[in-house]
Residue frames as qw, qx, qy, qz and C-alpha x, y, z in Angstrom:
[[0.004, -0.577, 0.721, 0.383, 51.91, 45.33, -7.38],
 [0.896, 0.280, -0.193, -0.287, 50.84, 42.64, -10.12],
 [0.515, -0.349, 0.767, 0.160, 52.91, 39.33, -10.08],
 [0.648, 0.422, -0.412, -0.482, 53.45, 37.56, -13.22],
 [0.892, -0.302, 0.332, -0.054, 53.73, 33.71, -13.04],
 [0.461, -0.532, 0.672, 0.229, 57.27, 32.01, -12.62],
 [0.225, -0.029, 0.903, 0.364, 56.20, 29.01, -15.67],
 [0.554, 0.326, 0.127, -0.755, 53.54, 29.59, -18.19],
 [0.402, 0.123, 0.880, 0.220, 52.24, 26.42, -20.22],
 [0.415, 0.428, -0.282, -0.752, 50.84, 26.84, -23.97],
 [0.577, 0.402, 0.708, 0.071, 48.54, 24.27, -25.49],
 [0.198, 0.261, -0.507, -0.797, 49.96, 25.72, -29.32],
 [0.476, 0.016, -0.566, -0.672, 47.63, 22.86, -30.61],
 [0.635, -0.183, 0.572, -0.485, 45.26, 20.40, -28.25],
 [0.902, 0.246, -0.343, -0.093, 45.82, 17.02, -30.54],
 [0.185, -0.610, 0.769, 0.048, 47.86, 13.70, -29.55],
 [0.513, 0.428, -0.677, -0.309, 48.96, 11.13, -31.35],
 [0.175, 0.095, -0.944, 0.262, 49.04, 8.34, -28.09],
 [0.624, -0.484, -0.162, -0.591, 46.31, 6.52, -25.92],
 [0.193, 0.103, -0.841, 0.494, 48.29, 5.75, -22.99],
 [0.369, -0.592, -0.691, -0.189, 45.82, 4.42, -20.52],
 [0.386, -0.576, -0.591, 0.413, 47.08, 6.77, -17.64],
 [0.017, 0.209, -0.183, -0.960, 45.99, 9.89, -19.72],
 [0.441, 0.475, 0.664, -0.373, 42.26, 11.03, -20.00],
 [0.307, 0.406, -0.377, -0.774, 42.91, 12.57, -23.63],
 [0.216, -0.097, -0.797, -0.555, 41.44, 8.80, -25.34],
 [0.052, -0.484, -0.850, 0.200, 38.48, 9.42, -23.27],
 [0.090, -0.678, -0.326, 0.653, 38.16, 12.68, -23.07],
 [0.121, -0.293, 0.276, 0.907, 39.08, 14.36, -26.86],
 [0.125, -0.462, -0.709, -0.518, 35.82, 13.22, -28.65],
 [0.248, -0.691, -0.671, 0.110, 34.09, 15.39, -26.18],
 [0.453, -0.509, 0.036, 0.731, 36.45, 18.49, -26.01],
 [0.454, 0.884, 0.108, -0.011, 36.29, 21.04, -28.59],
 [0.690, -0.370, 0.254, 0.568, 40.03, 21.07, -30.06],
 [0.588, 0.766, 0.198, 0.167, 41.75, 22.66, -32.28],
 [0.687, -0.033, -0.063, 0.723, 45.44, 24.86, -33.06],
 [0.187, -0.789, -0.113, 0.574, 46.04, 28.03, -31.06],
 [0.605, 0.730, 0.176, 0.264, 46.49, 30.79, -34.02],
 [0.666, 0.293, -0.109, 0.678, 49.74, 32.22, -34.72],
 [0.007, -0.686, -0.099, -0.721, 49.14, 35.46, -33.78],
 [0.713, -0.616, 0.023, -0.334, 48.06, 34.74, -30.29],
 [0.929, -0.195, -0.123, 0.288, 50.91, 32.39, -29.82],
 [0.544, 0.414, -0.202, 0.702, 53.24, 35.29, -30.33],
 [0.347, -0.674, -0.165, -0.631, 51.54, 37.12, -28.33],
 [0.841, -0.535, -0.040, 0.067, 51.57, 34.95, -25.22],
 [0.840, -0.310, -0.045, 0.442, 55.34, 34.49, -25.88],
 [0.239, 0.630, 0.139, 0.726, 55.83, 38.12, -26.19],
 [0.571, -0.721, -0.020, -0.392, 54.25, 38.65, -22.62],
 [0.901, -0.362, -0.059, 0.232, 56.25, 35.76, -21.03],
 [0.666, 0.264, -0.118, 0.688, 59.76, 37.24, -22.41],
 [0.107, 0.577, -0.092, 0.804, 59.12, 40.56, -21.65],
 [0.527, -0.723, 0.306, -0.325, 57.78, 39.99, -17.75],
 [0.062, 0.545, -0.829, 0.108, 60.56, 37.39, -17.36],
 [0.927, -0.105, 0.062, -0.354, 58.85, 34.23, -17.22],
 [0.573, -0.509, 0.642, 0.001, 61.39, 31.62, -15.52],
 [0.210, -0.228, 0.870, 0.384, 60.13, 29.10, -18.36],
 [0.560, 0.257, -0.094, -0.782, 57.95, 28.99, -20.99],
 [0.439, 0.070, 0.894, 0.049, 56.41, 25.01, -21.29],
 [0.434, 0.337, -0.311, -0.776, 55.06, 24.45, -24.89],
 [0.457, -0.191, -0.761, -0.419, 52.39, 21.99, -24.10],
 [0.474, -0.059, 0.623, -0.620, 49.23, 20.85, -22.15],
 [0.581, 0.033, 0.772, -0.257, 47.89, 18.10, -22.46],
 [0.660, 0.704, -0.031, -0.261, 48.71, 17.33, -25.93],
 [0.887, -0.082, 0.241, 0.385, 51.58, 15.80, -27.91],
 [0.102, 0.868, -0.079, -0.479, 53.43, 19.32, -29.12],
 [0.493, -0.190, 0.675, 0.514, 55.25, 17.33, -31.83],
 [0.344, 0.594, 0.726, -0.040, 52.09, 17.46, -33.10],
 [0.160, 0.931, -0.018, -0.326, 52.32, 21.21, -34.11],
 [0.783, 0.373, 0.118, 0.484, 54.52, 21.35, -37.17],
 [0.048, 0.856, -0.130, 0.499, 55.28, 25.16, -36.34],
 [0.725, -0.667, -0.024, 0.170, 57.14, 24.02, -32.81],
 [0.568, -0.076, 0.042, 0.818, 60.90, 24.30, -33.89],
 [0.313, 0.653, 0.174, 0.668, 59.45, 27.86, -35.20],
 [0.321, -0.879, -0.126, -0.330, 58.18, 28.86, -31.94],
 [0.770, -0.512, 0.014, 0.380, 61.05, 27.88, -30.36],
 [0.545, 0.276, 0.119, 0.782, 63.28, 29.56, -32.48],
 [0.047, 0.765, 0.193, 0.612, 61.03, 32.78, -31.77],
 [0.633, -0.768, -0.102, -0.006, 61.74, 32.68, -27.92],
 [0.806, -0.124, 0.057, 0.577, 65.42, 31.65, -28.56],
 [0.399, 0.595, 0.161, 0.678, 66.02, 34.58, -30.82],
 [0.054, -0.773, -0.083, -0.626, 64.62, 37.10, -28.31],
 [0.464, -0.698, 0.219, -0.499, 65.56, 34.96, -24.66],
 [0.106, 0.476, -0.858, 0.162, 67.38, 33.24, -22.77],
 [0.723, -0.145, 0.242, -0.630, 64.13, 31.37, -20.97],
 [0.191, -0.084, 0.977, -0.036, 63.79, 28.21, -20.51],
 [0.612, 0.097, -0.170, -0.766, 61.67, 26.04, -22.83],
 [0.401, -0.100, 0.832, -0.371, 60.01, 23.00, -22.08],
 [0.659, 0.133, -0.288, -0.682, 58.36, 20.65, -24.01],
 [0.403, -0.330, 0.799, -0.301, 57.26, 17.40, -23.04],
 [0.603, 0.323, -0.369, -0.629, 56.55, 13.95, -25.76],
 [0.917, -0.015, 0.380, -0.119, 55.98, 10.28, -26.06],
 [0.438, -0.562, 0.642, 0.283, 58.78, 10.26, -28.59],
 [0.713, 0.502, 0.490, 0.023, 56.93, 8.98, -31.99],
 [0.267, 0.943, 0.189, -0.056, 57.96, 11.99, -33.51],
 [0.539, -0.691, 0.369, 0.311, 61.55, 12.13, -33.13],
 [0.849, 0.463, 0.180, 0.177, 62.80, 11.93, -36.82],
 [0.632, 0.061, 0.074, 0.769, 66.44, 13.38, -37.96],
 [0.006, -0.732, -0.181, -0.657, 64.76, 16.88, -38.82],
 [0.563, -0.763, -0.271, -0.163, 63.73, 17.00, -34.91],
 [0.891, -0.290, -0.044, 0.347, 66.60, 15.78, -33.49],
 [0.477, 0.429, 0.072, 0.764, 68.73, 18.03, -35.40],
 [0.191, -0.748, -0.159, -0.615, 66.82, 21.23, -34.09],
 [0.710, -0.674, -0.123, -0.163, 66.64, 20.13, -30.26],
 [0.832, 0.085, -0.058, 0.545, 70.14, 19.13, -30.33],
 [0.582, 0.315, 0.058, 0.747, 70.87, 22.22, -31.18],
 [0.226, -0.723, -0.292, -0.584, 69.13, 24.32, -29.20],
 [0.442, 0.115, -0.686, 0.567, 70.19, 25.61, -25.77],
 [0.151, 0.017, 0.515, -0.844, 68.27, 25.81, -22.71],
 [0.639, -0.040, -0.236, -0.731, 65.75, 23.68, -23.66],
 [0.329, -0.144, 0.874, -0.328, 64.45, 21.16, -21.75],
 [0.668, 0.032, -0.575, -0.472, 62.67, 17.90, -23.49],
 [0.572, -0.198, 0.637, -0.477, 60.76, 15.35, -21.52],
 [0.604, 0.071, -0.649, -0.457, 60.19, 12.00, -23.61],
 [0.764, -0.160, 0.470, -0.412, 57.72, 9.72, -21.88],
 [0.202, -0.340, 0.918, -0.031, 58.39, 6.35, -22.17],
 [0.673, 0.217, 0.609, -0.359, 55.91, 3.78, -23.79],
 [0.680, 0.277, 0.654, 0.185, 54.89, 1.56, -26.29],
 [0.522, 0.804, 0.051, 0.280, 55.05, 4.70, -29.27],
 [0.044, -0.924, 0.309, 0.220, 58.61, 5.67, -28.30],
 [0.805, 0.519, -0.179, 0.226, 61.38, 5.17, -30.68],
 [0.736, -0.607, 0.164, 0.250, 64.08, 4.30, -28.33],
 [0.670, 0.297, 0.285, 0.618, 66.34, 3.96, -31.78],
 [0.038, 0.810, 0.156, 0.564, 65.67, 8.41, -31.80],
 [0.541, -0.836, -0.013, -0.094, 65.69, 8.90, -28.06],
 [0.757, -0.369, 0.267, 0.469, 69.47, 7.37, -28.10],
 [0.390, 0.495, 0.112, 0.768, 70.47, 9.60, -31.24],
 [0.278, -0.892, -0.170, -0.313, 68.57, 12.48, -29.33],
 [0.442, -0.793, 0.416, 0.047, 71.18, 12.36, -26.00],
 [0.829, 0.149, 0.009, 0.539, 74.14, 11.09, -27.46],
 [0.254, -0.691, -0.112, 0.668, 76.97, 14.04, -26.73],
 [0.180, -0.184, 0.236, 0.937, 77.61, 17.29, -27.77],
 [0.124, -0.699, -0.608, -0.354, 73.62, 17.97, -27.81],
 [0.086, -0.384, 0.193, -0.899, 73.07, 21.88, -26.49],
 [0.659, -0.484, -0.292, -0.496, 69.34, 20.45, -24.92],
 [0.097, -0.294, 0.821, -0.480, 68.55, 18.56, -21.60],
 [0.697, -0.155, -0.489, -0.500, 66.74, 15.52, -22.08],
 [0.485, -0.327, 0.475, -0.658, 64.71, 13.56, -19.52],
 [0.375, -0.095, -0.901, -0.198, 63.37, 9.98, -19.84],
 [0.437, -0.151, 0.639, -0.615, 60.37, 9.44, -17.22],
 [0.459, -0.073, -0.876, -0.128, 59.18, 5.65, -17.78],
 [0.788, -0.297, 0.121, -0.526, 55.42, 4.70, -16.35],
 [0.115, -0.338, 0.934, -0.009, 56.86, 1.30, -15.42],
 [0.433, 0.224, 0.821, -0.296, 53.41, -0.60, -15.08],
 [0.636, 0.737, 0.175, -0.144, 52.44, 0.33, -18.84],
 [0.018, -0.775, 0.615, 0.145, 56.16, -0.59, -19.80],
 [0.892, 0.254, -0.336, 0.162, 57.33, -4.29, -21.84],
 [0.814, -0.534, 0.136, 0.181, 59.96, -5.64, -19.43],
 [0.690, 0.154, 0.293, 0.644, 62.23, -5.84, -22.37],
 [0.116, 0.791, 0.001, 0.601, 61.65, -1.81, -23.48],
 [0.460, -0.876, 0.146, 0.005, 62.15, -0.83, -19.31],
 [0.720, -0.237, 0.436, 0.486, 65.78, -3.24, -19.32],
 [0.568, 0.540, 0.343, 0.518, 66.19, -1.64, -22.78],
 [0.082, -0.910, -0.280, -0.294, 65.57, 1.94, -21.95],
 [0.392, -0.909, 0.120, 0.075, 67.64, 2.18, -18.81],
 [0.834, -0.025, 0.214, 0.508, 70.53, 0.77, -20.75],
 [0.384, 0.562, 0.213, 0.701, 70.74, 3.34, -23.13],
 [0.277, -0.954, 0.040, -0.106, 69.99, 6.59, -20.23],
 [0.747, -0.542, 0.210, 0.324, 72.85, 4.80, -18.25],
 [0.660, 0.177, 0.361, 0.635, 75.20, 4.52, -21.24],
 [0.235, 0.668, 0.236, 0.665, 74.71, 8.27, -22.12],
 [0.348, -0.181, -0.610, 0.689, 74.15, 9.62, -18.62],
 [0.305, -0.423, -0.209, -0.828, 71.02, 11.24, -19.33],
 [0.252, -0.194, 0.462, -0.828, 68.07, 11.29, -16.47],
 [0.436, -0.156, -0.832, -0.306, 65.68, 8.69, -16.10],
 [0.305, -0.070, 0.756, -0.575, 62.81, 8.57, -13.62],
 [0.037, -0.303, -0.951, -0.044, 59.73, 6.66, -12.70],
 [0.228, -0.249, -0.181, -0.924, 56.25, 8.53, -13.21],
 [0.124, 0.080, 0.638, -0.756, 53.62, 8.86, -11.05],
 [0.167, -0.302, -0.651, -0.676, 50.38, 7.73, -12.17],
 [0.090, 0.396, 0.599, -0.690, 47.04, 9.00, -10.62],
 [0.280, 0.528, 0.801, 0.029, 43.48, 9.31, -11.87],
 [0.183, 0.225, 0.270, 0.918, 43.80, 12.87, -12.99],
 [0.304, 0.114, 0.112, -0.939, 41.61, 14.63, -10.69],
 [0.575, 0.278, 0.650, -0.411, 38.85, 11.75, -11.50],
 [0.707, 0.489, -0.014, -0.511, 39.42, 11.45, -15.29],
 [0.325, 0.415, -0.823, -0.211, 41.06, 8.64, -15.90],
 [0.822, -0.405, 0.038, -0.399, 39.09, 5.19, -14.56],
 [0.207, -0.555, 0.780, -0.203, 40.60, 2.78, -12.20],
 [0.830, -0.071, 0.371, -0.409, 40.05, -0.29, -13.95],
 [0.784, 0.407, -0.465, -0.052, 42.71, -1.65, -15.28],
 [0.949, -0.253, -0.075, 0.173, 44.51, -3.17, -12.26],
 [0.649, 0.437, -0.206, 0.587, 47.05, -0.87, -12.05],
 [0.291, -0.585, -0.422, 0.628, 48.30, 1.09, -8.63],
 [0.238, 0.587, -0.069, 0.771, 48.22, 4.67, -8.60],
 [0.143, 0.071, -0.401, 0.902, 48.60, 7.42, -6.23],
 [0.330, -0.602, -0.706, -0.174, 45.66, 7.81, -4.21],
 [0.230, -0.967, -0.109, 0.030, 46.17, 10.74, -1.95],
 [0.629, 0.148, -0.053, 0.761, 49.50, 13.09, -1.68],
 [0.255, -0.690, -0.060, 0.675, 50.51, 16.98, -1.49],
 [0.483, 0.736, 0.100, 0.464, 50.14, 19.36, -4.47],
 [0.483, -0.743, -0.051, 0.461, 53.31, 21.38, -4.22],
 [0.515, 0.276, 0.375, 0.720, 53.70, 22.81, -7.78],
 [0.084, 0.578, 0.215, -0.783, 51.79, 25.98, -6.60],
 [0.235, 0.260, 0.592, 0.726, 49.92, 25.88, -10.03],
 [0.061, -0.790, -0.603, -0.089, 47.82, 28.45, -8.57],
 [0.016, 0.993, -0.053, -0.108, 50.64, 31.03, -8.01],
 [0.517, -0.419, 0.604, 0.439, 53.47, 29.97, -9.87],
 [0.386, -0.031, 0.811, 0.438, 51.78, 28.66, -12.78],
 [0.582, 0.414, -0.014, -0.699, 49.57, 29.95, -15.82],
 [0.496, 0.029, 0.862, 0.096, 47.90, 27.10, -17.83],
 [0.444, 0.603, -0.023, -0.662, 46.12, 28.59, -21.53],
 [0.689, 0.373, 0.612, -0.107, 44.38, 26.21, -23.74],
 [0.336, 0.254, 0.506, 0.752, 45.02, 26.11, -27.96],
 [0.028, 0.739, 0.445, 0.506, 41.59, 28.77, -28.19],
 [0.478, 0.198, -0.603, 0.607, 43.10, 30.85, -24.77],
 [0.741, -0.582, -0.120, -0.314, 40.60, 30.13, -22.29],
 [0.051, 0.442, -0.720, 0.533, 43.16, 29.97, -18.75],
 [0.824, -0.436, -0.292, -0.213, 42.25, 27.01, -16.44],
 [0.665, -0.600, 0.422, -0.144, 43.28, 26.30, -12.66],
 [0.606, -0.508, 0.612, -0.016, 45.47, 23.47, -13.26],
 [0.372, 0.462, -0.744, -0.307, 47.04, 20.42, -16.20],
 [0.044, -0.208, -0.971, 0.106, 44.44, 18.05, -14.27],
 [0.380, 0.554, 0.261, -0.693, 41.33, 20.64, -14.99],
 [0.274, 0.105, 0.849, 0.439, 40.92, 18.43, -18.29],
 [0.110, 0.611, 0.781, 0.064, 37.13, 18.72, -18.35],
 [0.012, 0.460, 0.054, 0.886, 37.77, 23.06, -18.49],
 [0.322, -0.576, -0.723, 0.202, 35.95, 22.89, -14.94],
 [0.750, -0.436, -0.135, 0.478, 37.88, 25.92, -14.01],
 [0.400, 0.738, 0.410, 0.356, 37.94, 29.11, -16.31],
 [0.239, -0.630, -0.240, 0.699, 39.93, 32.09, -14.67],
 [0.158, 0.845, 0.035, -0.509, 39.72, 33.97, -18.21],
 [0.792, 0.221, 0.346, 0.453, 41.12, 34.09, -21.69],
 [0.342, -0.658, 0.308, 0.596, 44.32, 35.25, -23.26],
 [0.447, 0.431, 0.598, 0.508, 43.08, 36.24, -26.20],
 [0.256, -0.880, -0.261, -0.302, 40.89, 38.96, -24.66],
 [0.439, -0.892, 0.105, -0.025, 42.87, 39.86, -21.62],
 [0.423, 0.499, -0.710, 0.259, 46.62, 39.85, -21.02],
 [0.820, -0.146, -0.536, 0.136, 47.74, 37.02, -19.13],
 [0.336, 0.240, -0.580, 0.702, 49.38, 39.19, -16.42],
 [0.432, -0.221, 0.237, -0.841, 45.95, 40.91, -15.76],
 [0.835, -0.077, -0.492, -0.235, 44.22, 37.38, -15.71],
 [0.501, 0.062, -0.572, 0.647, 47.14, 36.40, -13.30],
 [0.046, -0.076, -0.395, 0.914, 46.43, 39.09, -10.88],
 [0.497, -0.344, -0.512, -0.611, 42.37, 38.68, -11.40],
 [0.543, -0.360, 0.403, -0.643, 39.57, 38.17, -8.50],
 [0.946, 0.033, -0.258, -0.192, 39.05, 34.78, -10.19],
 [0.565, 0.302, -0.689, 0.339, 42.87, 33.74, -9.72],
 [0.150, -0.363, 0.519, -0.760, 42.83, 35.48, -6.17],
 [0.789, -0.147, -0.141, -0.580, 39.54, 33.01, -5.38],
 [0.982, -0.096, -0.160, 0.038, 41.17, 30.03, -5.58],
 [0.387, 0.151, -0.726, 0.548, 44.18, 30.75, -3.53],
 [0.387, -0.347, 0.565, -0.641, 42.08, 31.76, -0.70],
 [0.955, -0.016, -0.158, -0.252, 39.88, 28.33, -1.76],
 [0.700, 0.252, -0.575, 0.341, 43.74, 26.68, -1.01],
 [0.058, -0.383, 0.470, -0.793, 43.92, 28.65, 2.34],
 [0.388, -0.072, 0.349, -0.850, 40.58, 28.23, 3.40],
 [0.371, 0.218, 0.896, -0.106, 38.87, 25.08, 2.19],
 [0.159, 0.049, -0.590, -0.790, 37.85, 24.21, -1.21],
 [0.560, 0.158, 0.068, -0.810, 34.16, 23.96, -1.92],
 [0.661, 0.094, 0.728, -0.155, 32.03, 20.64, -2.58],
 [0.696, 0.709, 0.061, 0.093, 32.32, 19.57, -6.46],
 [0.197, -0.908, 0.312, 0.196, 35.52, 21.69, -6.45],
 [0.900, 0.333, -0.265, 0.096, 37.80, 19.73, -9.02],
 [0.219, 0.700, -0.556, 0.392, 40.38, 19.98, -6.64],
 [0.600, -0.389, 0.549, -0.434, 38.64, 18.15, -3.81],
 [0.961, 0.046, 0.201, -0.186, 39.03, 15.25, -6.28],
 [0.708, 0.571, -0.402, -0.106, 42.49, 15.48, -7.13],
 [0.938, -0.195, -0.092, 0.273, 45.04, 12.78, -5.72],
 [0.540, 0.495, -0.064, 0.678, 47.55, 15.08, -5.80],
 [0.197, -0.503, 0.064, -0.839, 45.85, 17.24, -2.98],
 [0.865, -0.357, -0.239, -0.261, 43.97, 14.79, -1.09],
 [0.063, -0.536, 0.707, -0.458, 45.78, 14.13, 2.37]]
């Protein structure tokens, strides 16, 4: 029996607008080959996800999806045909009346706005004021956070009763360097099962192991060429759970992520 995975993530376009420091994209995008996933292929993917029932469909990786001018469309194309949860997840620059308007209005969608120096707190408070259809999230890096924007920030969650947490920073699997003098997380427990729960598929759809597999280390196949269920249910995928079972190999981008490390 094939299994399809519970939360698929789309990278519609691999651009972002921010250089937070605990994100390897301002190191890492002059070396990447980017570019925006073509229409066609995006339907595709979210044609597959609706029709085997994909729990929720997240429309980004490691990227700022605001960034894609065609996002309210693709949402609209999931909405039209499912109930699914959709995820997207921003820094909040982007957040102009047009946006707002859409997300507002839009049910079962779920909007993460990181916290930091490019959010427009003035948007994020129009954004969850009531009688919005969405569910928004605040998650605030505190140690990359003006005192006055953190005391600012939780004023306005509290007053509205939206969600606020505190994010978790960590070296991404070894691409981010540790030299600004901030803490992070140095060893923990991956327990998002992004090896059988989760499909991860790049703007050009090359599938990688994981949303800390920056450097493409990790390649199980692309969903351009293959459907994503067969990919899913591949010898590659099937590799690295027994590599989770059985002990991952030296190099292994996994033996470097904090997230895993015990």
């Amino acid at each position: 029996m094939n299994f399809f995975p519970k939360h698929v993530q789309i990278q519609t376009t691999a651009y972002c607008n921010g250089a937070c420091p605990y994100c390897p994209y301002p190191s890492m995008h002059t070396r990447l080959e980017l570019g925006d996933m073509e229409d066609e292929l995006v339907e595709k993917l979210l044609d597959q996800c609706i029709y085997h029932g994909a729990e929720r469909i997240i429309l980004y990786l490691m990227n700022e999806p605001l960034m894609d001018l065609r996002l309210p469309r693709w949402v609209r194309y999931i909405r039209e045909r499912s109930d699914t949860l959709v995820e997207i997840s921003t820094n909040g620059k982007f957040l102009d009346s047009a946006t707002r308007h859409w997300m507002r209005q839009t049910p079962y969608l779920i909007v993460l706005v990181n916290i930091n120096w490019m959010t427009d707190l003035d948007a994020v408070a129009k954004l969850i004021m009531p009688n919005h259809n969405c569910y928004v999230r605040g998650i605030m890096y505190r140690d990359y956070t003006r005192p006055e924007m953190r005391l600012r920030t939780e004023l306005i969650f509290k007053r509205y009763g939206a969600s606020l947490v505190d994010g978790v920073v960590d070296d991404r699997a070894g691409n981010v360097k540790l030299d600004d003098g901030a803490p992070r997380r140095t060893a923990g427990r991956c327990r998002e099962r992004r090896d059988t729960d989760f499909m991860h598929v790049l703007w050009n759809g090359d599938v990688v192991l994981c949303c800390q597999d920056w450097g493409r280390e990790v390649v199980l196949g692309n969903a351009a060429k293959t459907s994503l269920i067969d990919i899913f249910n591949s010898e590659e995928y099937a590799q690295q759970r027994r590599y989770k079972v059985d002990g991952y190999p030296q190099g292994h981008l996994c033996t470097r992520c904090a997230r895993l490390i015990e």
